[in-house]
C-alpha positions in Angstrom: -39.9 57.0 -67.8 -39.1 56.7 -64.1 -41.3 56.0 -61.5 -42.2 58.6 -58.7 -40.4 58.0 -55.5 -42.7 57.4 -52.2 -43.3 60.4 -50.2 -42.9 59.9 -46.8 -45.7 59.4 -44.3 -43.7 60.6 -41.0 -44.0 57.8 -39.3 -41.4 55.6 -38.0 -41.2 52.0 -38.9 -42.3 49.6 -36.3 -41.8 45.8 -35.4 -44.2 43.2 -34.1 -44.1 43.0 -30.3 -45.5 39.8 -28.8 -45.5 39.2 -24.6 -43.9 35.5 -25.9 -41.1 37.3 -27.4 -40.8 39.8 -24.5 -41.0 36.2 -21.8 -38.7 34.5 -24.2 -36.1 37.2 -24.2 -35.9 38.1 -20.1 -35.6 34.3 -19.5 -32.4 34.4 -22.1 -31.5 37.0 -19.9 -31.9 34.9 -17.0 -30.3 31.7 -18.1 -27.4 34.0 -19.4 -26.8 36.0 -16.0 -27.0 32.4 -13.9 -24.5 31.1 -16.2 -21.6 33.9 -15.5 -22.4 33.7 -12.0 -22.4 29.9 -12.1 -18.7 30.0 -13.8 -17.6 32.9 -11.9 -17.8 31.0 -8.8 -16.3 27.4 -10.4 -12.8 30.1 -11.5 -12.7 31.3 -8.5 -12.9 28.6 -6.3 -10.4 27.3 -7.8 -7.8 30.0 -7.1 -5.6 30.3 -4.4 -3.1 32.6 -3.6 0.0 32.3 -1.8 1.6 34.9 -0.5 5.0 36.0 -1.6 8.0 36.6 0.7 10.2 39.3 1.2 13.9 39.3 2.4 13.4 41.4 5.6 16.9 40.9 6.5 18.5 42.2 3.5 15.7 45.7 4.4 17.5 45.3 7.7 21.0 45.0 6.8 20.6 47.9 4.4 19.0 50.3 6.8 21.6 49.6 9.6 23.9 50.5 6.8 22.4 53.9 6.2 23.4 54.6 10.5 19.7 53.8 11.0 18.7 51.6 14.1 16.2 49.4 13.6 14.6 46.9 16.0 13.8 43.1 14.2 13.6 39.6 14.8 16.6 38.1 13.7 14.4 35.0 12.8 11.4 34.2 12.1 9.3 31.5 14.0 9.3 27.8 12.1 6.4 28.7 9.2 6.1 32.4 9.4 7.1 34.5 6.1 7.7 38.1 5.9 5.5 39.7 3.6 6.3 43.1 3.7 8.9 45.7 4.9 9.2 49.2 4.8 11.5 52.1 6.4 9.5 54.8 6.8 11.0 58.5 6.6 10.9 60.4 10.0 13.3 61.8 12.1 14.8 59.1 13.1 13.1 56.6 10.6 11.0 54.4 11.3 10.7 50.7 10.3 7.6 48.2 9.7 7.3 44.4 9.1 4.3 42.4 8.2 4.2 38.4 9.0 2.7 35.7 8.2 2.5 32.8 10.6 2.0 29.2 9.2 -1.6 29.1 9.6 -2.2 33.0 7.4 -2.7 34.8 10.6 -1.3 38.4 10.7 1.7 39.8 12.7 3.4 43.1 12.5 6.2 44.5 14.0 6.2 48.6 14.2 8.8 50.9 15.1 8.2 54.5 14.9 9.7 57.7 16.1 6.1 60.2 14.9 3.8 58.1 17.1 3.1 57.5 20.9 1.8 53.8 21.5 -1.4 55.3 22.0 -1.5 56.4 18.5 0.0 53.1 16.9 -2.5 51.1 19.4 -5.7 53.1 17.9 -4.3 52.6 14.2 -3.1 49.4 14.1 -5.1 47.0 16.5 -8.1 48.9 17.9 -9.1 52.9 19.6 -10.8 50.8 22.5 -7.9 48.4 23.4 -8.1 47.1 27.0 -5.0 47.6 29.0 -4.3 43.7 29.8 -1.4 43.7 32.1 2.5 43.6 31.8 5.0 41.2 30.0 8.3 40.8 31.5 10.7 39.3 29.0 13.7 37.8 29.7 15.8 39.1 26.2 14.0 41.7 24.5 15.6 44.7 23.4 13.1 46.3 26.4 12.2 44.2 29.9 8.7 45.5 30.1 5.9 45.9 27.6 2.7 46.5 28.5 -0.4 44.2 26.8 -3.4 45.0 25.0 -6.7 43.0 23.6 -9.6 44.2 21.7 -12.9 42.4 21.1 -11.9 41.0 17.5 -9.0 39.0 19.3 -6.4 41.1 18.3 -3.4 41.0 21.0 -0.7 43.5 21.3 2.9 44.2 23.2 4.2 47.7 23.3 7.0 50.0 24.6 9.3 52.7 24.1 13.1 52.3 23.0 14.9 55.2 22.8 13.5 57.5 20.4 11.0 54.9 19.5 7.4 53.3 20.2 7.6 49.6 19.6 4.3 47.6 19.0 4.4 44.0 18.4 0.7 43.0 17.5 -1.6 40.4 15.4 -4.4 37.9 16.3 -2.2 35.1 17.8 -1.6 33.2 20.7 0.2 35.4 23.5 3.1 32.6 23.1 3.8 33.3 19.4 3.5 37.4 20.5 5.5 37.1 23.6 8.4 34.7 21.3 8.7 37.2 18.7 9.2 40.0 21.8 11.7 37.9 23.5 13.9 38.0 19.8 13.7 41.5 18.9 17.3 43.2 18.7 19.3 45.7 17.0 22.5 43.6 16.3 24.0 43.7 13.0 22.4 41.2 10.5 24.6 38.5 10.2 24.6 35.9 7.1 
């Protein structure tokens, strides 16, 4: 014969809790969490990334192909990289280049036919810019450009060019600004 199965009682089976075993279990926790943290900052520390450069020139020499004048530096200052280019679509196009200068601080060059300098002034460097005078420069694709500063030491050159607003603009030295004003042209690219 076989022997009767259990009925069940209803109840749900249960484990021993302890407070030891509750302690025990949040400092695993603990120790576990410090550790990630610990050898999350030891990677990371250890990584550094260098920026890559682009061929702005080539960007350059292919716009002014496609009839469309753009306004660049035909070199860059000892150290700088380009890190980004782009021809934006308007009517005429517009064209933008990001910088590096030897020490990782930002400059951009932006040439657009959609916004004032107002506009490009309150996107790309600060809506409360001070008015900080005039630059005359001696080579420039335009003689006058007027100067801007904000509070976070951002420093900025604009003017109009034709169809265009110009903005030259980063947080550097007005030298290394007023340098890369002084190159700007629309000549062909040359080798």
């Amino acid at each position: 014969m076989s022997e009767p199965t259990p009925e069940p009682t209803g109840k749900a089976a249960r484990y021993q809790r302890s407070t030891g075993a509750l302690v025990g279990s949040m400092i695993v926790t603990v120790v576990v969490v410090v550790l990630v943290v610990v050898l999350r900052g030891c990677i990371s520390a250890d990584l550094e990334v260098t920026p890559e450069s682009v061929d702005y020139r080539e960007s350059v020499s292919q716009a002014q192909g496609a009839d469309i004048e753009v306004v660049y530096p035909p070199a860059l200052p000892e150290g700088w990289i380009a890190t980004q280019v782009e021809v934006e679509p308007g009517e005429p196009p517009g064209f933008s280049l990001n910088m590096l200068t030897g020490d990782q601080q930002f400059v951009g060059v932006r040439q657009s036919s959609e916004d004032d300098v107002d506009d490009l002034l309150d996107e790309l460097v600060d809506e409360s810019a001070d008015e900080a005078g005039t630059y005359e420069a001696q080579a420039s694709v335009a003689p006058t450009w007027e100067v801007y500063t904000d509070d976070g030491g951002d420093r900025a050159y604009a003017t109009t060019f034709g169809d265009y607003s110009l903005l030259v603009y980063g947080p550097v030295d007005a030298a290394d600004l007023e340098g890369l004003v002084e190159s700007l042209t629309t000549a062909p690219v040359t080798s």
